[in-house]
MMTF fields as JSON, N, C-alpha, C and O atoms, coordinates in Angstrom:
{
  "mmtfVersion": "1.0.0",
  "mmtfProducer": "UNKNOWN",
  "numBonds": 331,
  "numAtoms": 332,
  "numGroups": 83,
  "numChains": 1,
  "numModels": 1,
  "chainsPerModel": [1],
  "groupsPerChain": [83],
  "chainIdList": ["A"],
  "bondAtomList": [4, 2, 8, 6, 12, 10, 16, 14, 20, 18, 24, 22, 28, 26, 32, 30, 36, 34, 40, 38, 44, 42, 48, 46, 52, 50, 56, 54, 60, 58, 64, 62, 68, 66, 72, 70, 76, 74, 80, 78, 84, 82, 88, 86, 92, 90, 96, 94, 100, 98, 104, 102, 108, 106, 112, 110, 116, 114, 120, 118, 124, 122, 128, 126, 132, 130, 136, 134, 140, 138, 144, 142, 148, 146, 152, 150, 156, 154, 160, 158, 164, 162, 168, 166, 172, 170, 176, 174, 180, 178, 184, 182, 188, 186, 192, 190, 196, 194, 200, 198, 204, 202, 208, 206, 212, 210, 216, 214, 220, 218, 224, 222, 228, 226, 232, 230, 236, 234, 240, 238, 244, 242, 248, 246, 252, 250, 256, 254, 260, 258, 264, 262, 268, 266, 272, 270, 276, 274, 280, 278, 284, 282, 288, 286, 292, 290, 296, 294, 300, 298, 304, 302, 308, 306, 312, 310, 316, 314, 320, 318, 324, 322, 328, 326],
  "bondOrderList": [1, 1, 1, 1, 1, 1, 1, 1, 1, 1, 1, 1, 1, 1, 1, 1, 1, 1, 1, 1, 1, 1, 1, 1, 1, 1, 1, 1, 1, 1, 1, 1, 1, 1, 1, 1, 1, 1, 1, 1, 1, 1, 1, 1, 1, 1, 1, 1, 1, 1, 1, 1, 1, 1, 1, 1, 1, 1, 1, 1, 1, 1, 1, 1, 1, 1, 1, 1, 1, 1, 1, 1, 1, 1, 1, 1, 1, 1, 1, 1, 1, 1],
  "groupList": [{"groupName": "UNK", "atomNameList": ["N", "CA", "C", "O"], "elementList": ["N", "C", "C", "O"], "formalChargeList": [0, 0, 0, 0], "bondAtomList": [1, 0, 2, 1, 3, 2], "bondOrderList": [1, 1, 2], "singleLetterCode": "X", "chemCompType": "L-PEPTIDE LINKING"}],
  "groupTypeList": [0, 0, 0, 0, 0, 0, 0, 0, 0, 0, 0, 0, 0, 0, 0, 0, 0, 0, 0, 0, 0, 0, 0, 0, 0, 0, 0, 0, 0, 0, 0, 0, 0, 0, 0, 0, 0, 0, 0, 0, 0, 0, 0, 0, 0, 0, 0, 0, 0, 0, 0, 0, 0, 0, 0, 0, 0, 0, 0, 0, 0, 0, 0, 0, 0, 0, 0, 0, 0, 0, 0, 0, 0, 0, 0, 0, 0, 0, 0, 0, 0, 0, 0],
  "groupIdList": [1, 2, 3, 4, 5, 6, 7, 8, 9, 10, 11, 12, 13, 14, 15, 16, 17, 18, 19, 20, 21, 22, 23, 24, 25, 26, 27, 28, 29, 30, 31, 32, 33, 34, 35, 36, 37, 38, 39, 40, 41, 42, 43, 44, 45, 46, 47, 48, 49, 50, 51, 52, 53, 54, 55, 56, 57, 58, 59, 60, 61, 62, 63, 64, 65, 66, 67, 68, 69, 70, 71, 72, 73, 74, 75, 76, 77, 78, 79, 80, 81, 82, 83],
  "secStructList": [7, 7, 7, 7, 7, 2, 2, 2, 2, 2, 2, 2, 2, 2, 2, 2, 2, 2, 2, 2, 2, 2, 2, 2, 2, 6, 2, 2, 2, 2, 2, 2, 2, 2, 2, 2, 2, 2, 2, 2, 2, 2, 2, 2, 2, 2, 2, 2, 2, 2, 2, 2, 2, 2, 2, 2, 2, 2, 2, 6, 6, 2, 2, 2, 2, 2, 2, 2, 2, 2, 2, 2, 2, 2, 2, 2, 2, 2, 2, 2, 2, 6, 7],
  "xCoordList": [101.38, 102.028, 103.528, 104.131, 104.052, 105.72, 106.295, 105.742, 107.668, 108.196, 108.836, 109.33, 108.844, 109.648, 111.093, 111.808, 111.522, 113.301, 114.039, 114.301, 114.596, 115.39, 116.413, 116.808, 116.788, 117.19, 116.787, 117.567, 115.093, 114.363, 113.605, 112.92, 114.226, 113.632, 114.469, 114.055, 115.754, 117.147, 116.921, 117.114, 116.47, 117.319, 115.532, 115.565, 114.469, 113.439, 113.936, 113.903, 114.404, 114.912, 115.626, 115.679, 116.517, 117.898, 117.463, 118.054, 115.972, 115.227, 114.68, 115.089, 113.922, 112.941, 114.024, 113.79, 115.23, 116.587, 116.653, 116.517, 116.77, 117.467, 116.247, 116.64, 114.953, 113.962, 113.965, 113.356, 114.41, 114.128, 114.781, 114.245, 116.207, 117.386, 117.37, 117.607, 116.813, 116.633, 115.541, 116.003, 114.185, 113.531, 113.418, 112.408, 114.544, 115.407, 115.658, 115.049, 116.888, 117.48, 116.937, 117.383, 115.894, 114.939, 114.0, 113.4, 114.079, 113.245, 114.522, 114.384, 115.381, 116.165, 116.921, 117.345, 116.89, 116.915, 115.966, 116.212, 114.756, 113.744, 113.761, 113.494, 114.049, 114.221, 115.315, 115.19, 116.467, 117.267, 117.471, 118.21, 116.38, 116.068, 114.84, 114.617, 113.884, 113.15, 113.987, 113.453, 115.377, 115.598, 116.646, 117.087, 117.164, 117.958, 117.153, 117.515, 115.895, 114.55, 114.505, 115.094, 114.055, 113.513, 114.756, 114.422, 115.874, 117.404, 117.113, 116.97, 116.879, 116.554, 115.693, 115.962, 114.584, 113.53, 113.817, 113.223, 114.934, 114.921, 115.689, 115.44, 116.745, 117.966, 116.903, 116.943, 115.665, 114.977, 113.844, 113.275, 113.823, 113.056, 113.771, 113.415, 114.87, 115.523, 116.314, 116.741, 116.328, 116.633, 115.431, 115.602, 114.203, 113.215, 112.856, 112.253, 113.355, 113.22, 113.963, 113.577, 115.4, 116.474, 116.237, 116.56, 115.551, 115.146, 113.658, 113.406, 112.988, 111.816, 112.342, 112.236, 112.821, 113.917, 114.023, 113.521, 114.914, 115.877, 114.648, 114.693, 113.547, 112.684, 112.31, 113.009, 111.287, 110.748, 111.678, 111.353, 112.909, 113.691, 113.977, 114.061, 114.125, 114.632, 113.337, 113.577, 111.828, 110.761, 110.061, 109.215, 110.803, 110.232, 110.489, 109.695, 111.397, 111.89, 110.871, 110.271, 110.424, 109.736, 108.038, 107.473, 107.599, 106.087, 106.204, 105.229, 108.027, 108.123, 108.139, 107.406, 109.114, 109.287, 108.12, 108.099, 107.11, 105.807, 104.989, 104.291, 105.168, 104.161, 104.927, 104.104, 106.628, 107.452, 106.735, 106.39, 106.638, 106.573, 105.016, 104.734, 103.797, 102.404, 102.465, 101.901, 103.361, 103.233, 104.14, 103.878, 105.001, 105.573, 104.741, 104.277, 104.097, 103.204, 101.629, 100.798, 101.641, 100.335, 100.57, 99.759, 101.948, 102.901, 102.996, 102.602, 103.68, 103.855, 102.702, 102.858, 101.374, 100.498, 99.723, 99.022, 99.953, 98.935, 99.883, 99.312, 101.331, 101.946, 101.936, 102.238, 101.392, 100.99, 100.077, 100.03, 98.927, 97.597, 97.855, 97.841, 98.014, 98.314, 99.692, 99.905, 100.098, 100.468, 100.349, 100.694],
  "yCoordList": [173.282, 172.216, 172.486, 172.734, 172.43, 172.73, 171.106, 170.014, 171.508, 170.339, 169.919, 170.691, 168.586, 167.961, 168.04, 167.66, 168.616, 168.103, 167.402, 166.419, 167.603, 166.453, 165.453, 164.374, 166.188, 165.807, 164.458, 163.631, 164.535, 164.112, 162.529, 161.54, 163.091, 161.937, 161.033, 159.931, 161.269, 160.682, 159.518, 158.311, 160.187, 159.592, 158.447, 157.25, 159.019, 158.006, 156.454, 155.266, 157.167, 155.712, 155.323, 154.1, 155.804, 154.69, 154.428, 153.404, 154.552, 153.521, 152.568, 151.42, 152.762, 152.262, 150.857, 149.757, 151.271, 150.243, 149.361, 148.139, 149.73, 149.516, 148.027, 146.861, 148.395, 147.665, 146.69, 145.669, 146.589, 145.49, 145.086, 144.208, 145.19, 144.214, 143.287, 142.108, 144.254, 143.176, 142.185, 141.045, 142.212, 141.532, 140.763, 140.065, 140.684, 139.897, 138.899, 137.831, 139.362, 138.491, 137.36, 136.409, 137.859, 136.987, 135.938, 134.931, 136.406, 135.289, 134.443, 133.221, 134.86, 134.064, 132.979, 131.831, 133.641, 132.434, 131.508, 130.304, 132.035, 131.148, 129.906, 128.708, 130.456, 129.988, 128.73, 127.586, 129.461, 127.921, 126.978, 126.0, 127.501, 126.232, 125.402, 124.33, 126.015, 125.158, 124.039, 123.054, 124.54, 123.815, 122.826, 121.916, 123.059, 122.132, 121.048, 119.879, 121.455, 120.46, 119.794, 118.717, 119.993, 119.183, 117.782, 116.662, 118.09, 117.636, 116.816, 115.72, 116.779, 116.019, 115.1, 113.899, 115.581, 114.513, 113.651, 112.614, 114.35, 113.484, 112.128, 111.021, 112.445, 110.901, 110.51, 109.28, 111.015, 110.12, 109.125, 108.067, 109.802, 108.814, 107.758, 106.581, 108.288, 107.563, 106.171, 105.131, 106.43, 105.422, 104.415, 103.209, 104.946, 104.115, 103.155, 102.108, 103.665, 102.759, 101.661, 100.503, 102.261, 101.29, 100.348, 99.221, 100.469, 99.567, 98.643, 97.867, 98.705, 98.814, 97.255, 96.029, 98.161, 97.238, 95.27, 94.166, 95.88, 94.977, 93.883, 92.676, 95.006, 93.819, 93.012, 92.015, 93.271, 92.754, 91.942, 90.758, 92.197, 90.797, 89.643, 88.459, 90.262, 89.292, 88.219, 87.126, 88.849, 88.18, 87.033, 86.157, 87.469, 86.44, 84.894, 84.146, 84.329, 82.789, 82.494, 81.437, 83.461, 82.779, 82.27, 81.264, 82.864, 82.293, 81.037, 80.403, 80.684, 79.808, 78.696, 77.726, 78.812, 77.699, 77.656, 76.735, 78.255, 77.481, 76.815, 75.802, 77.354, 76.799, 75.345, 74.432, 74.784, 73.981, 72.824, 71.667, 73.755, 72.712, 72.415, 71.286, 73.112, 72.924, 71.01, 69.929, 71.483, 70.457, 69.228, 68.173, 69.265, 67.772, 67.637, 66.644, 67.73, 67.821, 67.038, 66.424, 67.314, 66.656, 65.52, 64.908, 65.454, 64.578, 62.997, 61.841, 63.684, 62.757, 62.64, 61.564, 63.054, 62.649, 61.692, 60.742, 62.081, 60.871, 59.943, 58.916, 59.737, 58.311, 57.728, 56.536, 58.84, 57.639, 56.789, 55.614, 57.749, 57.332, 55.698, 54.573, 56.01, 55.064, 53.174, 52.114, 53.696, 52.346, 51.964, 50.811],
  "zCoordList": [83.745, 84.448, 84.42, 83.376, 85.525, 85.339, 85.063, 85.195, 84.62, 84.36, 85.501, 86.323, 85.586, 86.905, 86.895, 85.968, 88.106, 88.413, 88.073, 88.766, 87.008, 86.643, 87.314, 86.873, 88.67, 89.28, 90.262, 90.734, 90.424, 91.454, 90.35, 90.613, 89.154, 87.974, 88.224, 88.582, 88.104, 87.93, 89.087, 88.94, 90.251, 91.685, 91.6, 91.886, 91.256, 91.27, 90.226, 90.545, 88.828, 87.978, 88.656, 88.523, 89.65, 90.272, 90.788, 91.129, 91.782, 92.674, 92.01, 92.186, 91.352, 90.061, 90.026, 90.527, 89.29, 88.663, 90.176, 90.121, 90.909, 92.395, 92.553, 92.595, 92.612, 93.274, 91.887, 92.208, 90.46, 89.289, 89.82, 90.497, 90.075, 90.504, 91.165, 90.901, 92.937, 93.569, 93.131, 93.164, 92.711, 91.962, 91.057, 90.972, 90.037, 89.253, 90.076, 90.123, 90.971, 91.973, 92.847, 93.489, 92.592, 93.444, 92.616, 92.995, 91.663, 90.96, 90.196, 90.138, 89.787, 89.232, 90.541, 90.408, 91.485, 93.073, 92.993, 92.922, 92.999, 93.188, 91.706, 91.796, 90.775, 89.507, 89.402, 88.965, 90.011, 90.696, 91.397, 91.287, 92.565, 93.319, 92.965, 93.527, 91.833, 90.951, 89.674, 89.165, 89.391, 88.781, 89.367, 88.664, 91.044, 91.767, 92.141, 92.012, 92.677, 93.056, 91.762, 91.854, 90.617, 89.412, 89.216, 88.83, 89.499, 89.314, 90.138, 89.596, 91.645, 92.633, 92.241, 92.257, 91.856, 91.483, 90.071, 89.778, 89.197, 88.248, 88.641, 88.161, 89.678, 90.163, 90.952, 90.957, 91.845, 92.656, 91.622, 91.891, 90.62, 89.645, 89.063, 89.011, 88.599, 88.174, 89.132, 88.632, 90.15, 91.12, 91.311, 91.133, 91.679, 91.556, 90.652, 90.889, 89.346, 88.089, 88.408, 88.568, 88.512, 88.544, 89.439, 89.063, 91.031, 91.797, 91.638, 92.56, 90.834, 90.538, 89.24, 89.256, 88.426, 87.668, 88.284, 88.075, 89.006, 89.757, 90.693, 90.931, 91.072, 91.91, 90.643, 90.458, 89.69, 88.406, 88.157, 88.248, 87.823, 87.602, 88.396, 88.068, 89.607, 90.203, 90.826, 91.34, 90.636, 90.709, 89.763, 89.943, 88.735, 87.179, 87.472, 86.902, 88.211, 88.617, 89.466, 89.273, 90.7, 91.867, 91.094, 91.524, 90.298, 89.862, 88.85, 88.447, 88.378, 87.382, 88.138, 87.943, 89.177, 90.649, 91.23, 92.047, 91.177, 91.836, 90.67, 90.701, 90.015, 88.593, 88.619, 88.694, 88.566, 88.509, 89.598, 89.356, 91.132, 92.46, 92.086, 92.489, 91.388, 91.459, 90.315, 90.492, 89.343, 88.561, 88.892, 88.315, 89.618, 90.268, 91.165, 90.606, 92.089, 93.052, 92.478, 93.146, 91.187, 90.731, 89.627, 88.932, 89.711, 88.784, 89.845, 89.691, 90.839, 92.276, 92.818, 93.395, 93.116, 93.469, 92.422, 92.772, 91.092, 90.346, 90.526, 90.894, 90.437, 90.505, 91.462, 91.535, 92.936, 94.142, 93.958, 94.321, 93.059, 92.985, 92.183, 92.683, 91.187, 90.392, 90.854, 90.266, 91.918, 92.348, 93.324, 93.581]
}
């Protein structure tokens, strides 16, 4: 078996090097727009909470005010009844 060209070795590793690089490059791209997306979704969660939040609170009065109007309502109807 003869030995290979050292020359023809050389210029294959600088391809070899050439094609990791770009391949690197590319996943570490892809790698950052997985972690720009995740970023995205964390303020879109986080907004949802915050609005989500804000409905829940601001809903807790309206079932107290009907429970309020159910019981004057049967308050004022027995005192019609009754005179």
């Amino acid at each position: 078996m003869t030995d290979p060209d050292p020359l023809s070795v050389a210029v294959e590793l600088e391809r070899l090097r050439g094609t990791m690089e770009a391949g690197f490059a590319r996943v570490d791209g892809s790698l950052a727009l997985l972690v720009q997306r995740s970023d995205q979704t964390d303020r879109q969660l986080a907004d949802h909470e915050s609005r989500l939040d804000s409905l829940e609170h601001a809903r807790w009065p309206l079932a107290s005010l009907t429970a309020l109007a159910g019981v004057a309502a049967v308050i004022i109807t027995a005192w019609q009844m009754t005179r």
